[in-house]
C-alpha positions in Angstrom: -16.7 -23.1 -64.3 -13.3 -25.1 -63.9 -12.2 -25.6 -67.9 -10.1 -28.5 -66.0 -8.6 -30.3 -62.8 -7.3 -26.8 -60.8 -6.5 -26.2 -57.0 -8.3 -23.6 -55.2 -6.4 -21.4 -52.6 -7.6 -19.4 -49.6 -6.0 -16.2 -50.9 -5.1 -14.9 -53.9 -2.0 -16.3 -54.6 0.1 -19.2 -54.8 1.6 -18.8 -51.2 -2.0 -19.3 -50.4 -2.2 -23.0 -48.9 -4.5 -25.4 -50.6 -8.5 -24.8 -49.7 -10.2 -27.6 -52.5 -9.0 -29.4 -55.3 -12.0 -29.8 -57.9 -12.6 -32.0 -61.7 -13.4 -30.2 -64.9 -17.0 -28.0 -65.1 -17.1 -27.5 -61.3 -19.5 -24.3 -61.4 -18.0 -21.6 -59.4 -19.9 -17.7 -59.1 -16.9 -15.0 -59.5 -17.3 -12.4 -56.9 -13.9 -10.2 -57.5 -10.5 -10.3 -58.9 -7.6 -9.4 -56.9 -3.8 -9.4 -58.1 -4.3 -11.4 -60.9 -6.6 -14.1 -59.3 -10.4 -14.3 -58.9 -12.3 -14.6 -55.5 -14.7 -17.8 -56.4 -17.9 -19.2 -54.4 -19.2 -22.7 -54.9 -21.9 -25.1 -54.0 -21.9 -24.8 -50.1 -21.0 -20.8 -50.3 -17.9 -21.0 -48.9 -14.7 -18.7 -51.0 -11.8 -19.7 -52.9 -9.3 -18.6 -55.1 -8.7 -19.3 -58.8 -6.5 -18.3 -61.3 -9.0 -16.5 -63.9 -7.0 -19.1 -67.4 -8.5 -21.7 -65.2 -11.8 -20.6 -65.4 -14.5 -20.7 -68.5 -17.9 -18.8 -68.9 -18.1 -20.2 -72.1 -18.8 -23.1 -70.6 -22.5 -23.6 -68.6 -21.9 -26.1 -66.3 -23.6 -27.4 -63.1 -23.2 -29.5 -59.7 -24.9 -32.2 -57.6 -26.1 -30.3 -54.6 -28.6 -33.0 -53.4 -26.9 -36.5 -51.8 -27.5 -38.6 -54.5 -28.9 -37.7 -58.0 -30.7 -40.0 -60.7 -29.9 -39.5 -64.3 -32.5 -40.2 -66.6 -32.7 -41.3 -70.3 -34.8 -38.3 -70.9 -36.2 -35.3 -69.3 -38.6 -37.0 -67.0 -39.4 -39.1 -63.6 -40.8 -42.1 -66.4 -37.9 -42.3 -68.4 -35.9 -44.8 -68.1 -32.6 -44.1 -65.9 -29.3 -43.4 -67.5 -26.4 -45.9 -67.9 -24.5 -44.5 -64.9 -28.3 -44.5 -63.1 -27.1 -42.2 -60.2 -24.6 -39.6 -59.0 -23.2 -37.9 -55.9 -23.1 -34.7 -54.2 -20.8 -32.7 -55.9 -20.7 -34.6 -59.1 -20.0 -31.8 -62.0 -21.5 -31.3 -64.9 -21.7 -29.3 -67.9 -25.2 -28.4 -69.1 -25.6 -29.2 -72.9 -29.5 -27.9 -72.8 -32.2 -27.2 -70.9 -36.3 -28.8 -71.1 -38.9 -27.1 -68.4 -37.0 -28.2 -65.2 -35.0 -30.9 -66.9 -31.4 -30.8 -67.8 -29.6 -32.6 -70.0 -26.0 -32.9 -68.9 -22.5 -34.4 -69.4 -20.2 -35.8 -67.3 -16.6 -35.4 -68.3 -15.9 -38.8 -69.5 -18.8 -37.8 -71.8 -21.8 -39.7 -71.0 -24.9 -37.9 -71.5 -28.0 -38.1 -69.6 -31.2 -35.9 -67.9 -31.1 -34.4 -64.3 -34.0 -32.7 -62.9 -33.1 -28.9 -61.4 -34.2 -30.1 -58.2 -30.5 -31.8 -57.4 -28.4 -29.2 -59.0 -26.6 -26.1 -58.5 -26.2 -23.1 -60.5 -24.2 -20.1 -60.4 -26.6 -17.2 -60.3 -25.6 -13.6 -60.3 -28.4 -11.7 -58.4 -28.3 -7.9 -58.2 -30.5 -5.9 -56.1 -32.6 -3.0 -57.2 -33.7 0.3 -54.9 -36.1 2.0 -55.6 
């Protein structure tokens, strides 16, 4: 995930124009590194290019895939909502912890609150198996 503010580029490289410009702990799933940059995918599946120092997988982080999200005081649909109550599509967020299909989340001016996994996205790495 983005360790802070970066520009994406449609190639690898900084002749490359300008695809996205994302915040901090925007999730991204690495798919290959080419001449010193690494080919990225995000939320909607679509490519980018990063420069690999301004990437983390230290960092867990996540992002609003649904419209709008609610935040919640704790992990569940009875808790009371958050102090920012809802969030948009493409909101980022890094994941402090995780509680059956709740997360709990920050946002990076560091408010805390619950999201349900229903409105995220997660990098995933799948690999398929033959047998």
């Amino acid at each position: 995930c983005a360790k802070r503010y970066l520009t994406l580029r449609k190639g690898p490289g900084p002749q490359f124009p300008v695809s996205w410009k994302v915040a901090r702990f925007m999730p991204f799933l690495k798919l290959e590194s080419k001449n010193g940059w690494d080919k990225v995918q995000d939320v909607d599946g679509e490519t980018h290019w990063a420069q690999p120092r301004d990437l983390s997988s230290a960092l867990h982080c996540v992002v609003v895939k649904t419209t709008v999200a609610t935040l919640r005081k704790g992990p569940s649909t009875t808790a009371a909502t958050s102090v920012l109550k809802t969030i948009d599509r493409y909101t980022p967020l890094k994941r402090l912890e995780s509680q059956g299909e709740w997360l709990h989340v920050e946002d990076e001016a560091g408010h805390q609150a619950w999201i349900h996994e229903s409105n995220i996205w997660k990098p995933t790495k799948i690999q398929s198996m033959n047998f």
